[in-house]
C-alpha positions as CSV (number, residue, x, y, z in Angstrom):
1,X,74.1,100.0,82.5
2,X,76.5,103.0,81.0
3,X,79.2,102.0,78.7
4,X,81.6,104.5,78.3
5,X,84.5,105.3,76.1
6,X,88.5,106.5,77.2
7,X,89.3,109.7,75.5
8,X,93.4,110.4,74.6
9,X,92.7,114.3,76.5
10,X,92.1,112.1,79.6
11,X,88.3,112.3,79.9
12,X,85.3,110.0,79.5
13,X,82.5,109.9,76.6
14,X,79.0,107.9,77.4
15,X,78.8,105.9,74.5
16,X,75.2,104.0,75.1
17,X,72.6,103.1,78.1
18,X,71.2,99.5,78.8
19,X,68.7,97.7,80.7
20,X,69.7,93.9,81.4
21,X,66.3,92.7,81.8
22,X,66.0,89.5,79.7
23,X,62.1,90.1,79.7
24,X,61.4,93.4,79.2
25,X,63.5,96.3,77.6
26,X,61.4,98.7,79.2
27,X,61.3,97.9,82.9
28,X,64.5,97.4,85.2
29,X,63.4,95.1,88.0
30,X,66.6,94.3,89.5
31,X,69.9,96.6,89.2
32,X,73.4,95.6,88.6
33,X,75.5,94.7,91.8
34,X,79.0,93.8,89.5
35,X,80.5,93.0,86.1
36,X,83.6,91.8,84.4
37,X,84.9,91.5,80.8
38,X,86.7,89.1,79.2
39,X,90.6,90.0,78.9
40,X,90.2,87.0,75.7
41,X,87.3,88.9,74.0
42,X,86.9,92.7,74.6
43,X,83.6,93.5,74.5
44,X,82.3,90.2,76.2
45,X,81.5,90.3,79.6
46,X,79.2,89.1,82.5
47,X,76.6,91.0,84.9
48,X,75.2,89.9,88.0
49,X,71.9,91.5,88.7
50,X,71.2,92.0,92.1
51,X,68.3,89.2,91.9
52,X,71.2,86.8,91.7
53,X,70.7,86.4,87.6
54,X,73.8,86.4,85.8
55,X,73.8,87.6,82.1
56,X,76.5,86.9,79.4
57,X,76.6,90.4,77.7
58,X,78.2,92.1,74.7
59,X,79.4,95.6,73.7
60,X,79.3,94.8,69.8
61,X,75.9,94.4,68.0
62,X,78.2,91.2,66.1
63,X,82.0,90.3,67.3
64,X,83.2,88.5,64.2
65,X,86.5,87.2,66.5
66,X,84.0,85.1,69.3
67,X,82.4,82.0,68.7
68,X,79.6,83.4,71.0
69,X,76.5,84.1,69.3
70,X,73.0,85.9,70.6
71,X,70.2,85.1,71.2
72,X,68.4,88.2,71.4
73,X,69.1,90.6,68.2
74,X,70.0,94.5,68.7
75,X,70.5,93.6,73.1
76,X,73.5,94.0,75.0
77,X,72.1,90.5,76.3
78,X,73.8,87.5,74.9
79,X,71.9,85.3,77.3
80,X,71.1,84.7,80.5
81,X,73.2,82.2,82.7
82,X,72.9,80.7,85.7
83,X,70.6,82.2,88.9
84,X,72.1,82.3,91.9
85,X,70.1,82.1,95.5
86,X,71.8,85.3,97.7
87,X,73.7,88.4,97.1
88,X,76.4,88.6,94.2
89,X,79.3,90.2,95.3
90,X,82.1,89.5,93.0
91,X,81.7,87.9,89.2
92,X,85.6,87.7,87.7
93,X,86.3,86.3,84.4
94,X,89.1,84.3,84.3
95,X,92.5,85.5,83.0
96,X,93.7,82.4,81.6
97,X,90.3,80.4,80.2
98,X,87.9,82.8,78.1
99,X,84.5,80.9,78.9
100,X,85.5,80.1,82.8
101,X,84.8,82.7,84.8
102,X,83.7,82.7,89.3
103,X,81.5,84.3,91.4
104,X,81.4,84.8,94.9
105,X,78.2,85.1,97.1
106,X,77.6,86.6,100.7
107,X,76.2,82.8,101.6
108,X,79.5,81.7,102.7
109,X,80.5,80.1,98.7
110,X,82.3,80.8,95.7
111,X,81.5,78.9,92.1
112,X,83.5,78.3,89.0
113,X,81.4,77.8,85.8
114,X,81.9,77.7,81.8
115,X,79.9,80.1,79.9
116,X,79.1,76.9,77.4
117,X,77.3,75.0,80.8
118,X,74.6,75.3,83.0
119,X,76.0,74.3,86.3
120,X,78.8,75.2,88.3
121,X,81.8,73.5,87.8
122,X,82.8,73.6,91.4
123,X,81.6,74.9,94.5
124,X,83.6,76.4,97.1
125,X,82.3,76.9,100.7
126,X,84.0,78.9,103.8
127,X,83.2,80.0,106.9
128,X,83.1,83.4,106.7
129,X,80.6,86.0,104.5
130,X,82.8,86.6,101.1
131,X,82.9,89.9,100.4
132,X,85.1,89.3,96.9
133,X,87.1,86.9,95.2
134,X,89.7,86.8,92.3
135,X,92.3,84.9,90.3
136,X,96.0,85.0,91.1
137,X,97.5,87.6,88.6
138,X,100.2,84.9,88.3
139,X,99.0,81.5,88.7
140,X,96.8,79.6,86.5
141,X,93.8,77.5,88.9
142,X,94.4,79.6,91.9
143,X,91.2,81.6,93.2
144,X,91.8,84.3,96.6
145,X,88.6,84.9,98.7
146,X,88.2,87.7,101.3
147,X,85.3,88.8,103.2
148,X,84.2,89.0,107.2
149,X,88.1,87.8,108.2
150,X,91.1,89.5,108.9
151,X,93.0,87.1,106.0
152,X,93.1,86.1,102.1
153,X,91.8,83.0,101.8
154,X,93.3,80.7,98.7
155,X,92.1,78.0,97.0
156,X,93.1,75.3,94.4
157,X,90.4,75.5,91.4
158,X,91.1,72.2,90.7
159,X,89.4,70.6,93.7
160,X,88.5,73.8,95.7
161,X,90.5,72.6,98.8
162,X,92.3,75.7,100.2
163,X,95.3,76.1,99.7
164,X,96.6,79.0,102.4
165,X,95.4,81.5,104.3
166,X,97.4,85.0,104.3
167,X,97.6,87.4,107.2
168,X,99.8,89.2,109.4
169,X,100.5,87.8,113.0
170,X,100.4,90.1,116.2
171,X,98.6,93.3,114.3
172,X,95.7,94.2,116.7
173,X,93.9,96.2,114.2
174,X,94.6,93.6,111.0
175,X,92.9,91.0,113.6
176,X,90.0,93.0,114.0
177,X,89.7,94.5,110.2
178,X,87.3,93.0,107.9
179,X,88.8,93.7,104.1
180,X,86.0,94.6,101.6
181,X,88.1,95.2,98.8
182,X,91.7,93.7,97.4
183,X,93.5,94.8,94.1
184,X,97.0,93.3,92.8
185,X,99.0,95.7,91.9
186,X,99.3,95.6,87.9
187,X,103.1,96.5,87.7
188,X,104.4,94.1,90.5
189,X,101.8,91.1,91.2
190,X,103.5,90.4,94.8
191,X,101.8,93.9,96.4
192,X,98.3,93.7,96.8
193,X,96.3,96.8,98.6
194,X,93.3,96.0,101.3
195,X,90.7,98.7,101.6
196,X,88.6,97.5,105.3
197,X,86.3,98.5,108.1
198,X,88.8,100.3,110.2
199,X,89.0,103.1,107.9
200,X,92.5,102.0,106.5
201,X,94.1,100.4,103.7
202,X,96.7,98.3,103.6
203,X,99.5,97.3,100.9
204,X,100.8,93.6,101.8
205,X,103.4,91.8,100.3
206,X,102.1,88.1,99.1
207,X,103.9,84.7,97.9
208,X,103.0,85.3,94.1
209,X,103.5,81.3,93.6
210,X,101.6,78.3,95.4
211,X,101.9,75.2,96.0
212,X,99.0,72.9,94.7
């Protein structure tokens, strides 16, 4: 893993190399498939090997401002955390709880889980591959799952009952598009693009409010 540093002329400096391999730091036996920091703690952030091991990981050698501590001196590895069975394709840190972060797997589930506990929280099956998954911008406890579907899927964190399902009616090639990647828009949290198979993407406009 690179970690890399924003320069003010516009460029990007490679600040240090890692290997996240909790039992040797010589070998990499699995690489990384995703990653996501903490907004709560910069420098904090989670991995998801492509083994299906999830490491808690930090940038600082000692971040005075977390109440996380290593276990591993001089290591971008915090600790490992939970191992899941199937490909990792999304691992988001949540916005609004600094240990609580999801993951979504290709084996038609998402999880919630705390940093401070071994098992998941909550478990969230569909029935449809998920290709991604993310919090509402917006909304505290509301998840949004895509994958092999023409529609956003979204779901109550609370009890992981869902919620809605977005999509627009009568578009032939919407129907038939399977969405690989969705973004919010930063600025205005009710525009989302889709990037699919049918060589497109797409802006929607979606509710940016639900009701639980």
């Amino acid at each position: 893993m690179c970690i890399f540093k924003n320069l003010s002329i516009g460029g990007i400096q490679l600040v240090d190399k890692y290997v996240l391999d909790p039992e040797s730091s010589d070998v990499l036996k699995a690489g990384i498939s995703c990653f996501s920091f903490c907004r709560q703690q910069p420098g904090t952030f989670i991995a998801a090997l492509e083994s299906g091991q999830l490491m808690l990981c930090s940038t600082f050698d000692t971040n005075a401002k977390s109440s996380i501590k290593k276990s591993v001196d001089n290591s971008l590895l915090l600790r490992p955390l939970d191992k899941k069975q199937g490909l990792i394709t999304s691992v988001k840190f949540s916005p609004y709880e600094s240990d609580v972060y999801l993951v979504a797997l290709l084996n038609f589930k998402i999880s919630v889980h705390s940093i401070h506990k071994a098992s998941a929280i909550l478990e969230i099956f569909s029935d449809f591959d998920i290709l991604g998954a993310d919090w509402s911008p917006v909304q505290a406890k509301i998840l949004i799952a895509w994958g092999s579907s023409s529609k956003l899927y979204v779901y109550n964190q609370e009890d992981g009952k869902k919620i809605k399902e977005l999509g627009i009616e009568n578009d032939s090639i919407s129907n038939n598009n399977v969405y690989r990647k969705v973004i919010f828009n930063p600025k205005s949290s009710s525009l989302v693009a889709l990037a699919g198979t049918e060589a497109l993407t797409k802006i929607w406009k979606v509710p940016t409010v639900f009701r639980v």
